[in-house]
C-alpha positions as CSV (number, residue, x, y, z in Angstrom):
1,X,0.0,0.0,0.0
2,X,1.4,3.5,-1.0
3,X,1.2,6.1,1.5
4,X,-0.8,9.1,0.0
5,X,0.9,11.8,2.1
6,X,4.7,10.4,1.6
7,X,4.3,10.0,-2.1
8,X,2.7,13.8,-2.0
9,X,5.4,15.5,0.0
10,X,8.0,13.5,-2.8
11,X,5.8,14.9,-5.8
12,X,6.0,18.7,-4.4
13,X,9.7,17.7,-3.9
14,X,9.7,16.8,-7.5
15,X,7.8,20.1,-8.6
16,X,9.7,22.2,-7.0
17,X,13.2,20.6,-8.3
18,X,11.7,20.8,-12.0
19,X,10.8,24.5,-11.3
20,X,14.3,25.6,-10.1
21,X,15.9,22.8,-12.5
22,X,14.0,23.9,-16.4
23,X,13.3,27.9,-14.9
24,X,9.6,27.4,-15.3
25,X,6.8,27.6,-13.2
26,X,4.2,24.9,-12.9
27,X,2.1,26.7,-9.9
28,X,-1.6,28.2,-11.4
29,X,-0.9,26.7,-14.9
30,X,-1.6,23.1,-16.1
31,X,0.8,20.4,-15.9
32,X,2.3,19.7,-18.8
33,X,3.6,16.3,-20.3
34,X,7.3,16.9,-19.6
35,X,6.4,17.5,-16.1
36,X,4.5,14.5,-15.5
37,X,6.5,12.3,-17.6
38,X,9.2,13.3,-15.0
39,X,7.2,12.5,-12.1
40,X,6.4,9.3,-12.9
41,X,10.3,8.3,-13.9
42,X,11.8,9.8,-10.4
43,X,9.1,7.7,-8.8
44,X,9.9,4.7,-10.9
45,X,13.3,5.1,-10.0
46,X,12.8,5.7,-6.8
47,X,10.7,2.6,-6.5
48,X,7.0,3.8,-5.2
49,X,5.6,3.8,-8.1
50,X,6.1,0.4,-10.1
51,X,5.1,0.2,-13.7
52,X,1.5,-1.6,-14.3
53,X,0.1,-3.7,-16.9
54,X,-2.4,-1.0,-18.0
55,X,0.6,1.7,-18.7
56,X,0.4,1.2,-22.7
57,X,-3.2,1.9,-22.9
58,X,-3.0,4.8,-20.5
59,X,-0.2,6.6,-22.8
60,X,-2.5,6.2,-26.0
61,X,-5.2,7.2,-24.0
62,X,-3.1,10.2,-22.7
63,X,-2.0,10.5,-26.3
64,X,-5.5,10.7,-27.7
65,X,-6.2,13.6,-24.9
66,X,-3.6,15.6,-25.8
């Protein structure tokens, strides 16, 4: 089980490193595909978040919204 308010301190860690990192800001604006692309490969990396079966169809589907 993932715990919501440890994996939501390390994304605001992650938002705020891609803020000072690219010298753009992500607060009051939509998130945009670089951004959550990153997210989800730091928290790969990092372990918490592993990779599901249902990732291919989620990134056409994610395509297909975009």
């Amino acid at each position: 089980m993932i715990d919501r308010n440890a994996m939501i301190a390390k994304i605001e860690t992650i938002l705020d490193q891609f803020d000072r990192g690219n010298g753009r800001k992500t607060s009051g604006g939509p998130v945009n595909n670089d951004l959550a692309r990153e997210i989800v490969q730091r928290l790969q990396t990092d372990g918490d978040l592993k990779a599901d079966q249902d990732a291919p169809d989620m990134e056409m589907r994610r395509e297909h919204l975009n």
